[in-house]
C-alpha positions as a printed NumPy array, in Angstrom:
array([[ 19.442,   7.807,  -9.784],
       [ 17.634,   9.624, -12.654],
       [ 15.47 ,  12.875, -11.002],
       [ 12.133,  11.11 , -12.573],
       [ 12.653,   8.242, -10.326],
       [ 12.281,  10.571,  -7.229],
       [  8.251,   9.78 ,  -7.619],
       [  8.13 ,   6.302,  -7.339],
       [ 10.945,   6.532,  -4.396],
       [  8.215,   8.77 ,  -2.742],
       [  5.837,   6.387,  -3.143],
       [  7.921,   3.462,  -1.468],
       [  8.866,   5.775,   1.152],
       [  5.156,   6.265,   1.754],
       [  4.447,   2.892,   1.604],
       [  6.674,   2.147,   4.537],
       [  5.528,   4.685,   6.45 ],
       [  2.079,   3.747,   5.82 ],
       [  2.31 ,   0.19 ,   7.426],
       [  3.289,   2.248,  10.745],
       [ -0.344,   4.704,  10.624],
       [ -3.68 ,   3.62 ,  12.026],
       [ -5.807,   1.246,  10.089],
       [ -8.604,   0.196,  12.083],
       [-10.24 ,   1.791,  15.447],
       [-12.477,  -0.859,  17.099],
       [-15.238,   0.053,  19.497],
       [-13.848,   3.617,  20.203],
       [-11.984,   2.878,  23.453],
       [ -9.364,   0.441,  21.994],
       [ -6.067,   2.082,  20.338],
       [ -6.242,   2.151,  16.734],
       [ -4.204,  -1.06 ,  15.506],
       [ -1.387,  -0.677,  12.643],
       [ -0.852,  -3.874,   9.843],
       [  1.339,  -5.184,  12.431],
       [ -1.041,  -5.188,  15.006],
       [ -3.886,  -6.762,  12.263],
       [ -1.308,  -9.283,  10.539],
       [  2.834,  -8.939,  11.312],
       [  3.794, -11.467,   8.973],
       [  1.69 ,  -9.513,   5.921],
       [  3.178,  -6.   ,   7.364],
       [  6.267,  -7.789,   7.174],
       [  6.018,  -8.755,   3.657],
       [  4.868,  -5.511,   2.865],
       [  8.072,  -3.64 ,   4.805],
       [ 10.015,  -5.852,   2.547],
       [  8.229,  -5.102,  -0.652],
       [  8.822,  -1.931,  -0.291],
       [ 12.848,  -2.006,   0.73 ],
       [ 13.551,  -3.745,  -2.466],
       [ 11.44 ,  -1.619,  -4.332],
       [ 13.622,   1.171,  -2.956],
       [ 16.554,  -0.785,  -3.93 ],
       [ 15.436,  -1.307,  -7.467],
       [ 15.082,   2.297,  -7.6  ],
       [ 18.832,   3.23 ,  -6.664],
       [ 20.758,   0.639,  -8.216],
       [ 18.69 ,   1.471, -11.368],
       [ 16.409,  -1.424, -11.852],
       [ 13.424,  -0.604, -13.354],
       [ 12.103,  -4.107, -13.901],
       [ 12.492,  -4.821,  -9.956],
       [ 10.943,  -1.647,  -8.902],
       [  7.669,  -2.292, -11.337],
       [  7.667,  -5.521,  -9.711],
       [  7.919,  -4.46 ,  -6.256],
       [  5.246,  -1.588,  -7.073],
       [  2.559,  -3.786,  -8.813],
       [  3.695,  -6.678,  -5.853],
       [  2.546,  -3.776,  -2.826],
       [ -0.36 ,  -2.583,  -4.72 ],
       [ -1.732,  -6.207,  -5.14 ],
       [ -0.952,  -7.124,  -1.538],
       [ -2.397,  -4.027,  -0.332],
       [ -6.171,  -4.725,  -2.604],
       [ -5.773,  -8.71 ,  -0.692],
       [ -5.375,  -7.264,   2.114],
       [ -7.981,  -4.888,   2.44 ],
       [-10.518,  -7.304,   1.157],
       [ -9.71 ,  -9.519,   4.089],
       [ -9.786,  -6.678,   6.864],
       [-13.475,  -5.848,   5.031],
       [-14.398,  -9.713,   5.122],
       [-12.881,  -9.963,   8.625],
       [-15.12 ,  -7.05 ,  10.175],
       [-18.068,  -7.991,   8.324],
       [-17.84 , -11.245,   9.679],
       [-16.467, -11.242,  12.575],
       [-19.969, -10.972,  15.004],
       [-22.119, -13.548,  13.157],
       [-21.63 , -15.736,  15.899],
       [-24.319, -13.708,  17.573],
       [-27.69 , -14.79 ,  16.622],
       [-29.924, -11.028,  17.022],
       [-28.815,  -9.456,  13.183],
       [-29.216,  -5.925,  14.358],
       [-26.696,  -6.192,  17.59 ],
       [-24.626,  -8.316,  15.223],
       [-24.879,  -4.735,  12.95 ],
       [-24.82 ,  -2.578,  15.652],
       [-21.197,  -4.089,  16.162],
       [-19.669,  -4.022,  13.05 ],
       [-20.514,  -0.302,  12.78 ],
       [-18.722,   0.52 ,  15.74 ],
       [-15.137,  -0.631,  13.855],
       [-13.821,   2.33 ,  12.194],
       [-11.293,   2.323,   9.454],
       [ -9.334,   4.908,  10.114],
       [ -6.916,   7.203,   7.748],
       [ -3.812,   4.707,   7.012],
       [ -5.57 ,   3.518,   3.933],
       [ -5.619,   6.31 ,   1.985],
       [ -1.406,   6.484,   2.541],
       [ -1.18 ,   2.715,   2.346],
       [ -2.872,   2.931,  -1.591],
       [ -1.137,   6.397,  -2.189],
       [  2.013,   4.661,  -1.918],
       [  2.364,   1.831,  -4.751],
       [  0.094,   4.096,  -6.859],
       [  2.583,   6.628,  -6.496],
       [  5.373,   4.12 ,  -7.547],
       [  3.266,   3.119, -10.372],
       [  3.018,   6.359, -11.745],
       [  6.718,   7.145, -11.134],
       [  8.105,   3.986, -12.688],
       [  5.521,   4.921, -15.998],
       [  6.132,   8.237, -16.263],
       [  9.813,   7.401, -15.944],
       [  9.533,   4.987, -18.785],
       [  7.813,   7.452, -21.044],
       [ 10.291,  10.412, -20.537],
       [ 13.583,   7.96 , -21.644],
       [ 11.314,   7.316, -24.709],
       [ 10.6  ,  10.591, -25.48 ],
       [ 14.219,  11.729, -24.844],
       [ 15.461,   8.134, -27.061],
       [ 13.219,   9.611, -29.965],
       [ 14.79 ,  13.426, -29.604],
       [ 18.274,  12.128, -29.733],
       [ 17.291,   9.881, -33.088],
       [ 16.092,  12.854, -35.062],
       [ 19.13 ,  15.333, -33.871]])
């Protein structure tokens, strides 16, 4: 595995660990809930993503691990959209507005995005920056 590749395994690595940190604090007494605890079979997917993005990574297969880190970025924008919808949503059953409001304050996203986007966008940039340094070292070796 070349050294530039390091990045992007970062980023997996980050993305796995991500799907295990808090995501969403509701009401302030509950336990903050992890993807698993929102949605197993998308944490799942995710966890799965990110192995073979790992693997594409070791055995040297860029076109698998660019897959794997647009796959996890894209999953992670869908799902994040639906946790938004979900909380946004989720009291309109009640028909006073400003309890219904009152409500959907009190759910707290909590810190695991930031490491659950750091992670594919930290594969993106490894798997691009890896690209451009084989160029720029294909071109050196052309004019020597």
């Amino acid at each position: 595995m070349p050294n530039r590749s390091f990045l992007s395994l970062a980023g997996f690595i980050l993305l796995i660990a991500a799907t295990y940190c808090p995501l969403i604090k509701p009401f302030g007494i509950f336990p903050a809930m992890d993807i698993y605890d929102l949605k197993q079979a998308f944490g799942i997917t995710l966890l799965l993503v990110g192995v073979i993005g790992i693997l594409g990574i070791v055995l040297r297969q860029r076109g698998i691990a660019k897959l794997c880190a647009w796959a996890s970025l894209l999953l992670i924008v869908i799902f994040y959209a639906g946790v938004q919808f979900q909380v946004h949503h989720f009291f309109t059953f009640i028909p006073f507005g400003s309890v219904a409001r009152f409500l959907t304050r009190q759910i707290r996203l909590k810190w695991g995005w930031y490491l659950l986007f750091a992670g594919p966008v930290l594969a993106i940039a490894g798997i691009y920056t890896t690209k451009r340094s084989n160029t720029a070292s294909n071109n050196q070796q052309k004019q020597n």
